[in-house]
C-alpha positions as CSV (number, residue, x, y, z in Angstrom):
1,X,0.0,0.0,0.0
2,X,2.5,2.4,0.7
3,X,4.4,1.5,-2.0
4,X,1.6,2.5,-3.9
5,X,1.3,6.0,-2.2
6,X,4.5,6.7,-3.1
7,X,4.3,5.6,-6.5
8,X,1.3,7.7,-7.1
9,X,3.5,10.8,-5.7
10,X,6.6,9.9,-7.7
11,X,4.2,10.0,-11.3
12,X,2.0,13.0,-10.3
13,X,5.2,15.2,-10.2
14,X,6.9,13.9,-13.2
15,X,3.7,14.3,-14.8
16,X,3.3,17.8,-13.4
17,X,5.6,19.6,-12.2
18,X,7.5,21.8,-14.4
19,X,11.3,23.1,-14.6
20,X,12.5,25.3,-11.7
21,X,13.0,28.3,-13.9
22,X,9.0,27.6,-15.6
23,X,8.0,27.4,-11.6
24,X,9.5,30.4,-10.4
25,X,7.7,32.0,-13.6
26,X,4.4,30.8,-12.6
27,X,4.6,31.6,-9.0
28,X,5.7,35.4,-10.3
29,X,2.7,35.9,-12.2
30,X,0.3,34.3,-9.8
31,X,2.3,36.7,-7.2
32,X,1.5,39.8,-9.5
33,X,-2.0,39.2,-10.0
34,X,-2.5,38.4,-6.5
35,X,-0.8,41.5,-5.0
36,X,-3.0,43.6,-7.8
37,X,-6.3,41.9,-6.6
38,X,-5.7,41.6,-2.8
39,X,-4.0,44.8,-2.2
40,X,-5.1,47.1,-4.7
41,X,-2.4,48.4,-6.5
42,X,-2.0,48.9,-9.8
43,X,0.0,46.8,-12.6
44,X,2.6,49.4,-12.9
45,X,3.1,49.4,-8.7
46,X,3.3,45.8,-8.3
47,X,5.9,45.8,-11.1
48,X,7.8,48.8,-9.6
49,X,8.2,46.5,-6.6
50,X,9.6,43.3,-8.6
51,X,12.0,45.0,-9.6
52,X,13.0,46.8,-6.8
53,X,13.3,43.3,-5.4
54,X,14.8,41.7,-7.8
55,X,18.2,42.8,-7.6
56,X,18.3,42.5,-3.8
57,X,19.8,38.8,-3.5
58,X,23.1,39.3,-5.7
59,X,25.0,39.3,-3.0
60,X,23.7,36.3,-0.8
61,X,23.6,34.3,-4.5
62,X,26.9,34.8,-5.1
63,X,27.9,33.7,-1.6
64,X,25.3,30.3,-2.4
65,X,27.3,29.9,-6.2
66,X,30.5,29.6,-3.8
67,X,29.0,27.5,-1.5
68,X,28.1,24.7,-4.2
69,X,31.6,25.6,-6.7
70,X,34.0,25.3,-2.9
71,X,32.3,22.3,-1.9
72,X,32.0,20.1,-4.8
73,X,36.1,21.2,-5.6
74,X,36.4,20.1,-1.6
75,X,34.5,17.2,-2.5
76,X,36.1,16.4,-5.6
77,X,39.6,16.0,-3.9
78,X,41.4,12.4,-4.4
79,X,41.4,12.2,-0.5
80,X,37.6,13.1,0.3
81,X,36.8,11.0,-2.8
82,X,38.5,7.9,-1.2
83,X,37.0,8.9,2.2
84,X,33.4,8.7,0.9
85,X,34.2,5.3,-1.3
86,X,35.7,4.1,2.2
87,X,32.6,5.2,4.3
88,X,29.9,4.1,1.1
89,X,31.3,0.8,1.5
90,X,29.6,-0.1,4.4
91,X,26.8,-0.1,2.8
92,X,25.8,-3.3,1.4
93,X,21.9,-3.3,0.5
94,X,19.7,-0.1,-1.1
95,X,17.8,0.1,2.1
96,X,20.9,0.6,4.4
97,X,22.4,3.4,1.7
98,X,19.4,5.2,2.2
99,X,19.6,5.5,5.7
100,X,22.8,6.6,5.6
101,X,22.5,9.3,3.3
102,X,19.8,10.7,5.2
103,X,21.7,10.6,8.4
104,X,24.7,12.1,7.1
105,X,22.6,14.7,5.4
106,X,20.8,15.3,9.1
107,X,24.0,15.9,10.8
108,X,25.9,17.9,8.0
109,X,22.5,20.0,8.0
110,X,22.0,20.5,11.5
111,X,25.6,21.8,11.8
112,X,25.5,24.3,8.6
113,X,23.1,24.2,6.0
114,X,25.4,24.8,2.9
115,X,27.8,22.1,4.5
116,X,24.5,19.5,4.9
117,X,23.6,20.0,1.2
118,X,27.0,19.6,-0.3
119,X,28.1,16.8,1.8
120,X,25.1,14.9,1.5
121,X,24.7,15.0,-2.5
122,X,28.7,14.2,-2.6
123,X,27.1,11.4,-0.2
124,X,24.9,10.0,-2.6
125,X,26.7,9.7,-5.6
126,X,29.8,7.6,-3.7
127,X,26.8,5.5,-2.3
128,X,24.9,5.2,-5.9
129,X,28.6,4.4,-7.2
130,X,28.9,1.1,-4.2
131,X,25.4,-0.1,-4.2
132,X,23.7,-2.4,-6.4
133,X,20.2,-1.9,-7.3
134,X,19.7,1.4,-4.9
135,X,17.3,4.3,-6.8
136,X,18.8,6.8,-7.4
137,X,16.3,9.9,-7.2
138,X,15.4,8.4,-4.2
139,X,19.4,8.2,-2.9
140,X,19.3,11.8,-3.6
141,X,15.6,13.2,-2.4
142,X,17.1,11.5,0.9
143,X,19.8,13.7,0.8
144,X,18.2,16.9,0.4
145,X,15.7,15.6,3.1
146,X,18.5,16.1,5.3
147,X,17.7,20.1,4.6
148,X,14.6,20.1,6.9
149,X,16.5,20.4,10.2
150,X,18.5,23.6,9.0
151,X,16.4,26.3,10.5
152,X,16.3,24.1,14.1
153,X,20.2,23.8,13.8
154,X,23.4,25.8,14.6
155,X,23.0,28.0,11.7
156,X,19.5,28.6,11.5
157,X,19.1,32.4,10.6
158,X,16.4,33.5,12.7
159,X,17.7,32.1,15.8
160,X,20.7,33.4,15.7
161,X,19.3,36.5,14.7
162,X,17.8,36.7,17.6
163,X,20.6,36.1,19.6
164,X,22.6,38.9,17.9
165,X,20.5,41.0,19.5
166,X,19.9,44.8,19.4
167,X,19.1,47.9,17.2
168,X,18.1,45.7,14.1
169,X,16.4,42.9,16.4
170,X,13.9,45.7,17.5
171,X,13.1,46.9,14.6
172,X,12.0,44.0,12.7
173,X,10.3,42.4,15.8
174,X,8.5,46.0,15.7
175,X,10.3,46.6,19.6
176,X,8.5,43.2,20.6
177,X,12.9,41.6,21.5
178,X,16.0,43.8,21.7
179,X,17.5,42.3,23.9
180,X,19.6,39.2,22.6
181,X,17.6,35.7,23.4
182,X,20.4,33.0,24.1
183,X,20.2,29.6,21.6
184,X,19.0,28.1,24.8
185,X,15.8,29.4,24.9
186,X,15.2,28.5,21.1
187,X,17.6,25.6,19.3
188,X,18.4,23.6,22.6
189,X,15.0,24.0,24.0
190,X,12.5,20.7,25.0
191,X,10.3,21.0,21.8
192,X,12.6,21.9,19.4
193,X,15.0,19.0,20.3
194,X,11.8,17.0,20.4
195,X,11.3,17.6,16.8
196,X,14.8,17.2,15.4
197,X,14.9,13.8,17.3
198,X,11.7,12.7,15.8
199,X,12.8,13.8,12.4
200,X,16.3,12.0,12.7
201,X,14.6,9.0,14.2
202,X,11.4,9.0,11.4
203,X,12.7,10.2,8.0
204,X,15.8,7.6,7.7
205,X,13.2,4.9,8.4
206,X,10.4,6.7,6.2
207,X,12.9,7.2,3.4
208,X,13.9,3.9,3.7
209,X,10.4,2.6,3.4
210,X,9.6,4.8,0.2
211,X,12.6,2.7,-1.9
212,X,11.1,0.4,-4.9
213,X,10.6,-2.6,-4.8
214,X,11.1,-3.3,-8.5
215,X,12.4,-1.5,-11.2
216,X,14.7,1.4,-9.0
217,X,16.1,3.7,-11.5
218,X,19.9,3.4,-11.1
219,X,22.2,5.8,-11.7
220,X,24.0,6.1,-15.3
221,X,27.5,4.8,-14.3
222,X,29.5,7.3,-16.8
223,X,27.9,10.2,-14.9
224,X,29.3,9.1,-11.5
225,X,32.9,9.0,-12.3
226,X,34.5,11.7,-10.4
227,X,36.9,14.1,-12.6
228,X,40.3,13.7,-11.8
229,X,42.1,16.8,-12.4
230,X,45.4,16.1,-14.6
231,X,48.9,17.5,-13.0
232,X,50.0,20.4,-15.1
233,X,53.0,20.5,-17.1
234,X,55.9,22.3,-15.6
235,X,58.2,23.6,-18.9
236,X,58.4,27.3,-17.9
237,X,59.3,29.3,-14.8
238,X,55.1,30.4,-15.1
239,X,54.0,27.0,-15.4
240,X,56.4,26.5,-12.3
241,X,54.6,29.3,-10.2
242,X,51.2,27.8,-11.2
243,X,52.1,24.3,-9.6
244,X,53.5,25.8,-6.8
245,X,52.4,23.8,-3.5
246,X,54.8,26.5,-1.4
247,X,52.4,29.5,-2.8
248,X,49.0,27.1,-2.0
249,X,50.5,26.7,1.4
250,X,51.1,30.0,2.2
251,X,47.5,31.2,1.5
252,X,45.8,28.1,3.3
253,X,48.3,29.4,6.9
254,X,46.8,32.9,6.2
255,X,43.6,31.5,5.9
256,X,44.0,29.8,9.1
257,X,45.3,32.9,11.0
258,X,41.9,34.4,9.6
259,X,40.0,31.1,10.5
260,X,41.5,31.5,14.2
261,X,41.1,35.0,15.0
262,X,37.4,34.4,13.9
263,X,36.6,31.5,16.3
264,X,38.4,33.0,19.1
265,X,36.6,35.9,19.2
266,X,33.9,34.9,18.2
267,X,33.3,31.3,19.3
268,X,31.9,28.1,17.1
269,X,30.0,30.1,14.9
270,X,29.3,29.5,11.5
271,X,28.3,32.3,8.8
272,X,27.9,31.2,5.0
273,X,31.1,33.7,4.7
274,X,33.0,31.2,6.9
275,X,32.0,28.3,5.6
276,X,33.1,29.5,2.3
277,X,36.3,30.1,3.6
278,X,36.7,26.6,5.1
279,X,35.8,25.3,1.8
280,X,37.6,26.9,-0.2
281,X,41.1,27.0,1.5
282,X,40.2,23.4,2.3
283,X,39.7,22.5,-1.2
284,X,43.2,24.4,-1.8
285,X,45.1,22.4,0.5
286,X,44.2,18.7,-0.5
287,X,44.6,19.7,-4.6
288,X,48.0,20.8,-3.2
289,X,48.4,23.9,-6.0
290,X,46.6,26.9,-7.2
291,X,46.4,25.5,-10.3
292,X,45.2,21.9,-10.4
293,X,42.4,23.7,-8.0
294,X,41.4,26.4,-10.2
295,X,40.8,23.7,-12.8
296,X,38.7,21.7,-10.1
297,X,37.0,25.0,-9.3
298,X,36.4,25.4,-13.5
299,X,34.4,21.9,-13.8
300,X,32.0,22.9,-10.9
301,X,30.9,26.1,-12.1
302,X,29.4,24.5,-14.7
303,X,26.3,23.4,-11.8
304,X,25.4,27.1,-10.7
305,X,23.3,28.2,-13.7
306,X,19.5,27.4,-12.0
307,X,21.3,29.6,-9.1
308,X,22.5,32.3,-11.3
309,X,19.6,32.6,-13.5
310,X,16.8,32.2,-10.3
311,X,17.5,34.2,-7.4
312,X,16.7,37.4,-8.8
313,X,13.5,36.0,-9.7
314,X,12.7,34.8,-6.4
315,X,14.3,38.6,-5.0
316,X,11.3,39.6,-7.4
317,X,9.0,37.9,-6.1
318,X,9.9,38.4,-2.1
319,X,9.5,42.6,-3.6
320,X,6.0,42.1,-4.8
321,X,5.1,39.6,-1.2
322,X,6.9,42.5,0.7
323,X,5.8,45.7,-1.3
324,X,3.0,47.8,0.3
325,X,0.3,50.3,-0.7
326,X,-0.3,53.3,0.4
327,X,-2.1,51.9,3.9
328,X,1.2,49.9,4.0
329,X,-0.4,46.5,3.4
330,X,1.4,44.5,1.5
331,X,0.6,40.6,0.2
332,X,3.1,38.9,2.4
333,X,1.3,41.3,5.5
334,X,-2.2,39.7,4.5
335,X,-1.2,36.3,4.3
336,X,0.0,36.5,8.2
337,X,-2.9,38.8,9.3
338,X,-5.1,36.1,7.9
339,X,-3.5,33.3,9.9
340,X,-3.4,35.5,13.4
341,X,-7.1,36.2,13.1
342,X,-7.9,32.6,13.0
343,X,-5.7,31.7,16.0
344,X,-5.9,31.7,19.6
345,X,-3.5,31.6,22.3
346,X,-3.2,27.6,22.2
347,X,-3.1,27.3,18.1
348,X,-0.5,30.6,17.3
349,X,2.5,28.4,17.8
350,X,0.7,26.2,14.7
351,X,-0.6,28.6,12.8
352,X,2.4,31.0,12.9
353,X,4.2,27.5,11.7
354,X,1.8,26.7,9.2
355,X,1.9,30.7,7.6
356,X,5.5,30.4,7.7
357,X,5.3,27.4,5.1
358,X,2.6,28.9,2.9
359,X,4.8,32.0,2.5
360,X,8.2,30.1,2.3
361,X,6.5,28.8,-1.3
362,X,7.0,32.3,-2.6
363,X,10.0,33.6,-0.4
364,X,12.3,30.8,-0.3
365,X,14.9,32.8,2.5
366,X,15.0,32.3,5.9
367,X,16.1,36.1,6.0
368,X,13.5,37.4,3.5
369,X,10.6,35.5,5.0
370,X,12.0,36.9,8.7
371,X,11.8,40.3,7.6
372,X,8.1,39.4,6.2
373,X,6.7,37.7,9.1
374,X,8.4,38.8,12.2
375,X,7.2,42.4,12.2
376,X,3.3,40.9,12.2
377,X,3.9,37.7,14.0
378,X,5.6,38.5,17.1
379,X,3.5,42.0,18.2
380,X,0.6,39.5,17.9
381,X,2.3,36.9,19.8
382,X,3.1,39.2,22.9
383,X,-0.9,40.4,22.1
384,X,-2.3,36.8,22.7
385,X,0.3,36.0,25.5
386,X,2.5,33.9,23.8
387,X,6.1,33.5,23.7
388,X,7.9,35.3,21.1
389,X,11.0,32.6,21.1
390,X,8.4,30.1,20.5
391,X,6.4,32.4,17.6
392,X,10.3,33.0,16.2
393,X,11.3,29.2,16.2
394,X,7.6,28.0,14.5
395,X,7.9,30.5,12.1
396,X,11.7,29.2,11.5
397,X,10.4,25.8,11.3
398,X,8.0,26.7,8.7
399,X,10.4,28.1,6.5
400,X,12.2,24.7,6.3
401,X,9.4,23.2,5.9
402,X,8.2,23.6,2.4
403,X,11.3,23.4,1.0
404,X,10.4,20.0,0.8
405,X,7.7,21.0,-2.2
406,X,10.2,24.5,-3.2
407,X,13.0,23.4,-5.7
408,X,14.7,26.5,-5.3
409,X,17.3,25.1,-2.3
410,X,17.4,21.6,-3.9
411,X,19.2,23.6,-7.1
412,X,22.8,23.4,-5.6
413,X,22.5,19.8,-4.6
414,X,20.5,18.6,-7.7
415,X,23.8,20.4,-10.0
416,X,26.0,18.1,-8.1
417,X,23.7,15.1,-8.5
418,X,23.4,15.7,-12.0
419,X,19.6,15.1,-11.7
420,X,16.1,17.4,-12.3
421,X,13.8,18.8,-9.5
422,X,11.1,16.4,-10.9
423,X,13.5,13.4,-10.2
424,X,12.9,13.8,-6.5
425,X,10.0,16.3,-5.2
426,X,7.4,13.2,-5.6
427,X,10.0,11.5,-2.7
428,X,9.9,15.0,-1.2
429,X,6.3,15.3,-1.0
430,X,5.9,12.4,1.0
431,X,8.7,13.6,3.4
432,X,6.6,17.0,3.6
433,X,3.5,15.1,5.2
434,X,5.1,13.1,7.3
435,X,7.7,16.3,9.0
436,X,4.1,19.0,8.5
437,X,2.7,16.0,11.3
438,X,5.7,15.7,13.5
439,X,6.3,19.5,14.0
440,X,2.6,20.9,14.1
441,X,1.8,18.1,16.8
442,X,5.1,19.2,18.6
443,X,4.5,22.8,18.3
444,X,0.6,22.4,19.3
445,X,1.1,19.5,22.2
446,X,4.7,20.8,23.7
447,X,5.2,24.6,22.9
């Protein structure tokens, strides 16, 4: 029977769903004529604001382009490549690769985000390269599945923006928290560990479950052979210099200075600017040379186009959800007004959860659907008597939540995997029921 669930899932999206760039095209028109209907303003306004927004996210896609191009050269390095074989080898049936993957993903996830989705598609292809008989798309939905936990882990944005504290704390919690709220009142709290444990206990055995039993679509064994960067030839004093392992060194010890200072100051926290650092100069030290890594870095560029070409449509879109009229309601306001007037003190927690996941659909950022939500959500949280870490941390939950059914964060994994969104949402959508019931009954019965 559930076999045949899943089956049913798997077709429907093949059937249905379309490319990522043709669905972030559809959700910007369905945006714009929504925003025109529900708020009033004209064609040219709700334009004005797409592209107001649309060139808003340059900066944080550039810094997700080096998060997929510095981890797949890490990954790609001779030593991480025989690491992984070594590690996918214990694997000896389709059902036990699964669970690994997922598990692997869970951890990398829960530590850093960027890492989780990396590491785990890196993961999957060693483990589709060991395994007989494993499905791929499945091998890989597992992975990403792994991403759910981000936004209840150590770099989950809105927690540790609220533990930054201050000036730009009040403001977007409309003077609601200023102060900063320690990670102990939101990621190491009772409920929240409650529903990562059910997650990392439930969605290896779920994933598991899902695998076919006929017919699993392997992977195409020419597409899982790792590149191996050729030495370059050494004929001139340039070619010299290029191959240099003394010049690789010496920028991997300043990058460790840097590295050092950061965490010593700073403690064990980890920014997408840092992990990009530990990538990259990571990367640089097992290639040994600048240049057999800048060839490394050359073959994974070649993934980044869906990233490239669809954050700014997605900044669009998050302009026209955030963009206001004249009263200074805006779409993205309406969707969470909606959802507070149907709550009461005991069902915020899920409904503040279950806005987050309607609105992460059309403003796939932790930061961007913070910056939506927060200013509404927590001034009616402190309203109703509620807490406003436990508002903060369901609307952080919801964000992950959908990404389950949003292809925009599966694009960096999916470009290492070689695979489509179609190839795994169906998988994904299955994973979305089963985490929409663990967290809405924790968040309802526990918060």
């Amino acid at each position: 029977m559930f076999n045949k669930i899943t089956g049913f899932s798997v077709n429907l999206v093949q059937r249905y769903l379309p490319s990522a760039f043709v669905f972030s095209a559809l959700l910007t028109l369905f945006v714009l004529a929504a925003g025109i209907i529900s708020t009033e303003q004209s064609l040219s306004a709700m334009v004005q604001h797409w592209s107001t927004g649309f060139w808003t996210l340059l900066g944080f896609a550039m810094q997700m382009g080096l998060i997929f191009v510095t981890g797949h050269a890490l990954a790609s390095a001779p030593i991480i490549n025989r690491l992984l074989d070594r590690l996918a080898g214990l694997a000896h049936t389709p059902g036990q690769a699964v669970i690994m993957v997922t598990l692997v993903a869970l951890a990398g996830c829960w530590l850093n985000w960027g890492f989780g989705l990396v590491i785990g598609a890196v993961f999957a292809r060693a483990l589709a390269r060991k395994v007989e008989g494993v499905d791929y798309p499945l091998l890989v939905a597992s992975a990403y599945s792994g991403f759910l936990i981000w936004h209840g882990g150590l770099s989950g944005s809105v927690p540790l923006s609220m533990a930054s504290g201050g000036e730009s704390l009040a403001r977007i919690t409309n003077g609601v928290l200023s102060d900063p709220i320690a990670v102990s009142q939101t990621l190491f709290t009772t409920y929240n560990l409650t529903i990562i444990a059910l997650l990392v206990i439930g969605l290896p055995l779920l994933n598991r479950a899902m695998h076919p039993r006929q017919n699993p679509k392997v992977a195409d064994p020419a597409k899982l052979i790792e590149s191996r960067t050729e030495r370059p030839k050494r004929d001139t004093p340039a070619q010299r210099l290029d191959d240099s392992r003394l010049l690789g060194l010496a920028l991997v010890a300043m990058a460790a200075v840097y590295l050092f200072n950061h965490f010593s100051s700073k403690g064990f926290v980890l920014g997408l600017d840092i992990v990009i650092a530990i990538f990259l100069f990571a990367g640089l030290l097992l290639h040994g040379t600048p240049e057999r890594y800048m060839r490394t870095v050359d073959e994974s560029v070649r993934g980044i186009s869906g990233i490239v070409l669809l954050f700014p449509f997605y900044a669009g879109i998050m302009g026209m959800m955030m963009g206001a009229n004249s009263e200074g309601v805006s779409l993205g306001r309406q969707i969470t007004e909606t959802f507070i007037s149907w709550s009461t003190a005991d069902t915020f927690p899920l409904l503040a959860f279950l806005s987050a996941g309607l609105v992460n659909v059309f403003v796939p950022s932790g930061g961007g659907q913070w910056a939506v939500q927060a200013p509404i959500m927590l001034p009616a949280a402190q309203a109703l008597g509620v807490s406003p870490t436990v508002t903060a941390m369901a609307i952080a939950w919801g964000d992950a939540w959908t990404n389950m059914i949003q292809p925009f964060w599966a694009l960096p994994l999916l470009g290492i995997v070689g695979l489509g969104a179609r190839d795994i949402m169906g998988y994904c959508l299955i994973m979305l029921v089963y985490s929409g019931l663990v967290i809405s009954s924790v968040l309802y019965f526990m918060a």
